[in-house]
C-alpha positions in Angstrom: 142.9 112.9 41.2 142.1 116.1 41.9 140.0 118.7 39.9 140.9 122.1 38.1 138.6 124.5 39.2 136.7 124.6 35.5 136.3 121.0 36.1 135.1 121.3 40.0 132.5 123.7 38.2 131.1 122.0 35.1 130.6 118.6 37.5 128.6 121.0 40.2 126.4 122.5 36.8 126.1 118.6 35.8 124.5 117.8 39.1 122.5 120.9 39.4 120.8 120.5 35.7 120.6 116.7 36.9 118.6 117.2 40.3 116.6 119.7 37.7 115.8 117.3 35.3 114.5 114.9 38.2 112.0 117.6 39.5 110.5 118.2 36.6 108.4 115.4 36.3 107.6 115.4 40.2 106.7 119.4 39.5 104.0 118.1 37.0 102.1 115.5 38.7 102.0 117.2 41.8 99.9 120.2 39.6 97.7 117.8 37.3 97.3 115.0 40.1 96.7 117.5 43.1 96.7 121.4 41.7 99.8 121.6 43.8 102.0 124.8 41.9 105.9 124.9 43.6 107.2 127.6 43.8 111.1 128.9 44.9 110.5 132.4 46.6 107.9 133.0 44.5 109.5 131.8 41.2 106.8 129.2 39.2 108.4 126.0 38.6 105.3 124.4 37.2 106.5 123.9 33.2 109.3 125.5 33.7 112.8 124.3 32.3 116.0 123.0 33.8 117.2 126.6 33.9 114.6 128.0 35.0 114.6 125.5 37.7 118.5 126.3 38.5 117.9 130.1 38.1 114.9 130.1 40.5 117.1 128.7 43.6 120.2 131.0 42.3 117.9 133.8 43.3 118.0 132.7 46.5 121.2 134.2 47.4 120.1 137.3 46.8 117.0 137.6 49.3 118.7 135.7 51.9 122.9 136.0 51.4 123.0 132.2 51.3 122.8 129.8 48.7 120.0 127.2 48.8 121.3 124.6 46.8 119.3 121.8 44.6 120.3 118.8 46.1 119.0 120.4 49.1 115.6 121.4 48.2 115.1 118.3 46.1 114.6 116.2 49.5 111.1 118.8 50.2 110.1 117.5 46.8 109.8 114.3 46.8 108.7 114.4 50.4 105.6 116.5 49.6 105.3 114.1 46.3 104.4 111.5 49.0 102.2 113.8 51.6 98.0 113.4 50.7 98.0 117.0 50.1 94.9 119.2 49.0 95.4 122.0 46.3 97.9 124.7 47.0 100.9 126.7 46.3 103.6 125.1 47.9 107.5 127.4 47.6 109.8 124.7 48.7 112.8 127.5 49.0 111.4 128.6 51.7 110.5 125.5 53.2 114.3 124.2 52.8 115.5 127.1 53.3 113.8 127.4 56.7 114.5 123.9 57.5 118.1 123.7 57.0 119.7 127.6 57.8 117.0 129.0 59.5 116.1 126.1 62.6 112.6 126.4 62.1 112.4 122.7 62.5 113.2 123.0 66.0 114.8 119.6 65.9 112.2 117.6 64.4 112.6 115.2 61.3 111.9 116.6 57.8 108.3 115.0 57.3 107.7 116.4 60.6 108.1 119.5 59.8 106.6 119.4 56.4 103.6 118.4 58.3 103.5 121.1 60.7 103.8 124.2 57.8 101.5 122.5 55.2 98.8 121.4 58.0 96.4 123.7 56.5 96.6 121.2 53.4 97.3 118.3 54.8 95.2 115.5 54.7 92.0 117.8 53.0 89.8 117.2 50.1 89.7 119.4 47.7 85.7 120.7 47.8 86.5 123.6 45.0 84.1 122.2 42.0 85.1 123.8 38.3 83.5 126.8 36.7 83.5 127.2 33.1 84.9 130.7 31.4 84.4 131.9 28.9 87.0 134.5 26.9 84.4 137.7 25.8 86.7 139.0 23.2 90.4 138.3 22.3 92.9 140.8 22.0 95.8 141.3 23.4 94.1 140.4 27.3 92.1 137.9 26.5 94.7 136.0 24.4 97.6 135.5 27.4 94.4 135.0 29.6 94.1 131.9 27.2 97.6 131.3 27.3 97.6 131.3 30.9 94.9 128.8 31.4 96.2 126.4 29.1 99.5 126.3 30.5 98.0 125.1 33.8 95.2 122.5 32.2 95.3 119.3 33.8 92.5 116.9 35.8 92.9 119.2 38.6 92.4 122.8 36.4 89.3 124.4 38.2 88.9 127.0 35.9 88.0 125.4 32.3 88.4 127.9 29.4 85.2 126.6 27.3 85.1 129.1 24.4 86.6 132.9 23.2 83.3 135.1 21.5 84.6 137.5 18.9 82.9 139.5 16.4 83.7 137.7 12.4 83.0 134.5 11.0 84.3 135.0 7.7 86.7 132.7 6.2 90.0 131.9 7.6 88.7 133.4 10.6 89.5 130.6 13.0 92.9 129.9 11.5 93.7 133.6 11.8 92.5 133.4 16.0 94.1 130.6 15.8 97.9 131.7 15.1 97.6 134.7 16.9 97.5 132.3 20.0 100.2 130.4 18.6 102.3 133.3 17.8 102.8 136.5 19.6 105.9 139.2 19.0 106.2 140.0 22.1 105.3 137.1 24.1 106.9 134.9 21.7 105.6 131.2 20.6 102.8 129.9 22.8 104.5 127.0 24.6 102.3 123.7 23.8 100.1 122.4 20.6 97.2 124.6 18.7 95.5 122.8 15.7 91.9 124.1 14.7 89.0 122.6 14.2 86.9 123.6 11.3 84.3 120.7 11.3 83.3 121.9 15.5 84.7 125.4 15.2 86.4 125.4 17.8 90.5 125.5 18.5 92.3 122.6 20.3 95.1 123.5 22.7 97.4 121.3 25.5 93.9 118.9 25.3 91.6 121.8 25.7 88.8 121.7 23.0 87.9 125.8 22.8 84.4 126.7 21.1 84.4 129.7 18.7 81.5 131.5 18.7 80.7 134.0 16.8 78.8 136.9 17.4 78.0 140.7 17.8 76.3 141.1 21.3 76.0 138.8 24.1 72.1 138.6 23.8 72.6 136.4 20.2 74.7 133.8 22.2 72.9 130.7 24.2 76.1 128.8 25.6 74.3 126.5 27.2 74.0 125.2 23.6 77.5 124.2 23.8 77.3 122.6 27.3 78.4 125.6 29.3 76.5 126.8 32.2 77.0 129.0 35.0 79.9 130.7 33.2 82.1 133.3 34.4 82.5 135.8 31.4 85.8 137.5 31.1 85.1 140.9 29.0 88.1 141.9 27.3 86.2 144.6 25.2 86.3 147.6 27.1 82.7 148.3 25.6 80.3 148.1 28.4 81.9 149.8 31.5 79.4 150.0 34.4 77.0 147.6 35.6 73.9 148.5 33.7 75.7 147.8 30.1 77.8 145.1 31.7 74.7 143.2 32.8 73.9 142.6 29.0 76.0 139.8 29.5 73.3 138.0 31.5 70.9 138.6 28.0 73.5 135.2 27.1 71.8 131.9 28.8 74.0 130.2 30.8 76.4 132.9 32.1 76.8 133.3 35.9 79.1 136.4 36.6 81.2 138.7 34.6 84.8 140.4 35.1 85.8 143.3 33.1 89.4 143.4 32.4 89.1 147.6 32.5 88.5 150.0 35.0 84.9 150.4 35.6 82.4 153.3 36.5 79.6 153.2 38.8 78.7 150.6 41.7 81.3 147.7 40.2 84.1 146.6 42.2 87.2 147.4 41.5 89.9 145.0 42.2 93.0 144.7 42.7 94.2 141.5 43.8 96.1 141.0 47.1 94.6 144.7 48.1 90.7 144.9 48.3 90.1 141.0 47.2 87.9 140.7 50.4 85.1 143.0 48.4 84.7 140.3 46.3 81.2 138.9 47.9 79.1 135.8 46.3 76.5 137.7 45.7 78.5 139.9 43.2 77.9 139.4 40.1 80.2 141.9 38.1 83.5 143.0 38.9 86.0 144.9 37.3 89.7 144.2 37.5 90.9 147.3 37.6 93.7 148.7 34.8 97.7 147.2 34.6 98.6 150.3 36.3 96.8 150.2 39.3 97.4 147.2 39.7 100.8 147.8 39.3 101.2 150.9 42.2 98.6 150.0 44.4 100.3 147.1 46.4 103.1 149.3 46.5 101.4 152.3 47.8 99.4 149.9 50.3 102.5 148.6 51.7 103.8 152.6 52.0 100.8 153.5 53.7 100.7 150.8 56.0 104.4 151.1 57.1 104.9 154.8 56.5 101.9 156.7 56.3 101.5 158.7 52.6 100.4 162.6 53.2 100.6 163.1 49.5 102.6 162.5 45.9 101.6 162.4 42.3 102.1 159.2 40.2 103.4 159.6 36.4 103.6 156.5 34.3 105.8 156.0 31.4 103.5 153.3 29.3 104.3 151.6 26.1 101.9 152.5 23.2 98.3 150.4 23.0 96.5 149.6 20.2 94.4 152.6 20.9 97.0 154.8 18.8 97.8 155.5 16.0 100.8 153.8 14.2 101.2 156.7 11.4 99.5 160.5 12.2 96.1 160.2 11.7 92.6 161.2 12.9 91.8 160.7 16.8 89.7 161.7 19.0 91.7 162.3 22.1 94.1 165.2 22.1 97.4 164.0 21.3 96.8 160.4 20.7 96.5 160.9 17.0 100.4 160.9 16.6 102.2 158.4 15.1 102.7 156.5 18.7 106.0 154.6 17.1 107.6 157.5 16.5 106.5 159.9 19.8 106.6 160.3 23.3 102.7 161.1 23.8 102.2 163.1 26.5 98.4 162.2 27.9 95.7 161.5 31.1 96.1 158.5 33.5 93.0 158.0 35.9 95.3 155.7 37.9 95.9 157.8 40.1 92.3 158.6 41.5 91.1 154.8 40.6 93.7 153.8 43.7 91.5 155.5 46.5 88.7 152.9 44.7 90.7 149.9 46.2 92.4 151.7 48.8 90.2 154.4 50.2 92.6 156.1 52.8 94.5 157.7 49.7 91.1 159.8 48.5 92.5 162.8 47.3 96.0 162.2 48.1 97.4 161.7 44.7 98.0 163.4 41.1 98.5 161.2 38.1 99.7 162.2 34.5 101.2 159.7 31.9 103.7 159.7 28.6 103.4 157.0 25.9 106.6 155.9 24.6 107.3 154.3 21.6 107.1 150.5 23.1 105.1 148.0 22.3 105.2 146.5 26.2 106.2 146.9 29.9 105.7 150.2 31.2 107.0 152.4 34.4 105.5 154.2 36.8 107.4 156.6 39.2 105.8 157.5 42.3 106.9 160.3 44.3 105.8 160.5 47.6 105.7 162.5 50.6 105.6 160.1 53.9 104.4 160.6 57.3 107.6 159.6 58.8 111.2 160.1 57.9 113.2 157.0 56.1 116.6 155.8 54.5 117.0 154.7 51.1 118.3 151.1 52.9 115.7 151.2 55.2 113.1 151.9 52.9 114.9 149.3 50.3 115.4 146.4 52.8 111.4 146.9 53.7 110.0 146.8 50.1 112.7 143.7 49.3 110.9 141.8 53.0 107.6 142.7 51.3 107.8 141.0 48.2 109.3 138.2 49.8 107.1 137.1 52.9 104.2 139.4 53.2 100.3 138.9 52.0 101.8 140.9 48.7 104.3 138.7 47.6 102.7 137.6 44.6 101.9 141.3 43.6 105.3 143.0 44.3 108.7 141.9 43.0 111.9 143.4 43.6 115.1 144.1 41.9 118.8 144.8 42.9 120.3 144.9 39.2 122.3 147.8 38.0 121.4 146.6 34.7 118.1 145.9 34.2 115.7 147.4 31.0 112.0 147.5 30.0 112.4 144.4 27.8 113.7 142.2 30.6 110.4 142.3 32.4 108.4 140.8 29.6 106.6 137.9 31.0 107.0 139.2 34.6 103.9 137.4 36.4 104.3 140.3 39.2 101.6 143.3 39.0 104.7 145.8 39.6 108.8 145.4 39.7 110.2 147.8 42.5 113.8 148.5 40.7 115.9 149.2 44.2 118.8 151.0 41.9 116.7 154.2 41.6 115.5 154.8 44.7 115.7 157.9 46.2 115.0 159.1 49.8 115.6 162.5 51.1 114.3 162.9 54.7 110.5 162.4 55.1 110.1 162.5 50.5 110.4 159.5 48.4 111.0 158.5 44.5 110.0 155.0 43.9 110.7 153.3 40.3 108.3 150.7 39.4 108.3 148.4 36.2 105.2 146.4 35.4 104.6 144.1 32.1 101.2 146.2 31.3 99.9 142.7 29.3 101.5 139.9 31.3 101.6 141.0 35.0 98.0 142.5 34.9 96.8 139.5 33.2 98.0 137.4 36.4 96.2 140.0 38.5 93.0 139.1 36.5 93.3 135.4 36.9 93.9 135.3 40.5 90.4 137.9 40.4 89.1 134.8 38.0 89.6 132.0 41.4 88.4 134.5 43.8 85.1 135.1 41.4 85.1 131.2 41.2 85.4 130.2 44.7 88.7 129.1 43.9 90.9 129.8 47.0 94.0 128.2 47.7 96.3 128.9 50.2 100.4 130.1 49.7 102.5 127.8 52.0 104.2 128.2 54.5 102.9 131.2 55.5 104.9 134.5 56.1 106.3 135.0 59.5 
């Protein structure tokens, strides 16, 4: 009998959500048994749902022009399911992709080639030993920090979130911490189980037991009391910005190193990942990971500079409000920033612009910066208008950032974007430190206009947990590599 067209397509969506539903489980043992994360082009697949799954490999099309289809990709699975592979992050699109449309088998069998791009993993131990962290305060950073952790805990997990320090202690504190981990208006519901634990003090998350401490300054905490040592400290505070008030920290026995999640002033490091990573050095023991906007434009502008050359251009970023404002017209002490920051577009500073020649030194002095605060409570813009050594074409220039984020050393930093359509609140959750919208592009001769979104909260805070590994010796490798 043959099939109407609506009937060819639901039994094609059957199969896909089908194939779907049998990765899932592979997905998840692969990253608690091994700390294996798949990826498609990029996408995470690790807890991710049957549409997700589907949605991942429909994007597929749009890098390449083909489809990559599930029932073709499914075979990579389950072969890498059975390969004795050491940690890693393993994008099986590309893998099938390249095995089946782009001949870079070269006529050999599947587990052949499989062997031949994941070699570097391939039949290794994994030698990385866990380092505990610890969450110095937890705001709006430190909480997705959290959430980001937890989604990932497993046997394999190397970095173990061991406790959050925050100033309180009154009661109903720890409930209150509690459900703002559970619960978040932007972010939406955390995705696992929270319960608290009064008797220990501590909050228990996706089989993570979490110690609440409770204190004022890092000198009145001993964690070592608690069975943490050689911790790396994540400050989320913003209080202590170079590395004489930073190395308070080390007052508390048993931390190790500390990361500030803000830019920092003096001799500290200033990171941003996928740029200047290699200035991390063991014997460093603060570092700074930069602010969500540099983050955001510096793998951009590193990829410009590289390819292009940048004589000059001024960055201006269009950032939702922060909890440094005001939400009715009252007293601050910055001009400006005293208006009601629902209500306004706040004109105001950015140091962003100056704090990229700190991971990328061949732009000292090359760009302005200003910035507006809009009434949004997340995702942000920043529009970068450049003037280029070289002439270009809006394709050219397009079809260069688009190979970029899809097989270059930035590829976890940049994403890219083709949709007509697309709005601030469609990049919340965005794991990508900046979102190059392709739409608004605009090239005239030798001068560019590049429009790039970042999720200020989310996307930084991946930047700051890939800054985490490094810190932690954590270094796994992105298979297969870009050609």
């Amino acid at each position: 009998m043959t099939l109407s067209h609506a009937e060819q397509y639901q039994k094609s969506w059957q199969e896909r959500q089908e194939y779907a539903e049998n990765m899932q489980p592979i997905i998840g043992r692969l990253y608690r048994n091994k700390g294996i994360e798949v990826v498609v082009y990029g996408r995470p697949l690790v807890n991710a749902t049957t549409i997700d799954i589907i949605k991942a490999h429909k994007s597929v099309e749009r890098f390449e022009g083909q489809k990559l289809r599930l029932r073709e990709s499914f075979p990579v699975l389950e072969a890498i399911s059975k390969m004795n592979l050491a940690p890693g992050r393993v994008d099986i699109g590309k893998l099938a992709y390249g095995f089946i449309y782009k001949n870079a088998a070269n006529g050999t069998e599947l587990e052949q080639y499989l062997a031949r791009e994941l070699a570097e993993i391939l039949d290794h131990e994994d030698q990385v030993k866990p380092v505990d962290v610890v969450l110095y305060g937890f705001g709006r950073i430190g909480r997705l920090l959290a959430r980001l952790m937890l989604e990932r805990s497993g046997p394999s997990t190397k970095l173990r979130l061991r406790a959050i320090v925050v100033r309180g202690g009154k009661k109903g504190d720890l409930e209150k911490r509690a459900s703002l981990l559970r619960r978040d208006s932007i972010h939406g519901p955390f995705n696992g189980s929270i319960t608290v634990d009064e008797e220990n003090q501590g909050i228990k998350a996706n089989g993570t037991f979490i110690k609440v401490i409770y204190a004022n300054s890092p000198e009145l905490v001993d964690y070592t009391q608690y069975g943490i040592n050689d911790a790396l400290v994540v400050d989320n505070t913003g209080i202590w910005k170079d590395d004489k008030e930073l190395s308070i920290h080390f007052n508390s026995k048993g931390a190790a190193k500390v990361l500030l999640t803000a830019p920092a002033k003096g001799e500290v490091p200033n990171i941003v990942y996928g740029v200047n990573q290699h200035m991390i050095l063991p014997e460093h023991k603060i570092v700074s990971a930069a602010s969500c906007t540099t983050n955001a434009i510096t793998p951009v502008l590193k990829a410009l500079e590289d390819e292009y050359g940048i004589r000059n251009g001024h960055v201006e970023t269009v950032h939702s409000y922060t909890n440094d404002q005001n939400l009715i017209d009252n007293f601050h002490s910055a001009e400006r920033r005293g208006r009601a920051a629902p209500l306004n577009m706040v004109l105001t500073s950015t140091g962003a612009a100056s704090a990229v020649a700190k991971a990328l030194p061949q732009l000292k002095g090359k760009l302005t910066g200003n910035a507006i605060r809009v009434p949004t409570p997340n995702v942000s813009m920043a529009i970068l208008s450049l003037n280029l050594n070289r002439e270009t074409s809006r394709d050219e220039l397009n079809a260069f950032l688009q190979r970029t984020s899809l097989f270059s050393e930035l590829q976890d930093q940049i994403d890219f974007t083709a949709s007509t359509e697309i709005v601030s609140s469609d990049l919340v959750g965005s794991r990508y430190a900046g979102v190059v919208d392709s739409q608004a592009t605009i090239v005239d001769g030798d001068r560019c206009v590049l429009y790039v979104w970042y999720d200020n909260e989310f996307g930084y805070s991946t930047q700051v947990i890939r800054v985490m590994n490094d810190m932690a010796g954590i270094k796994y490798p992105t298979l297969p590599v870009a050609r």
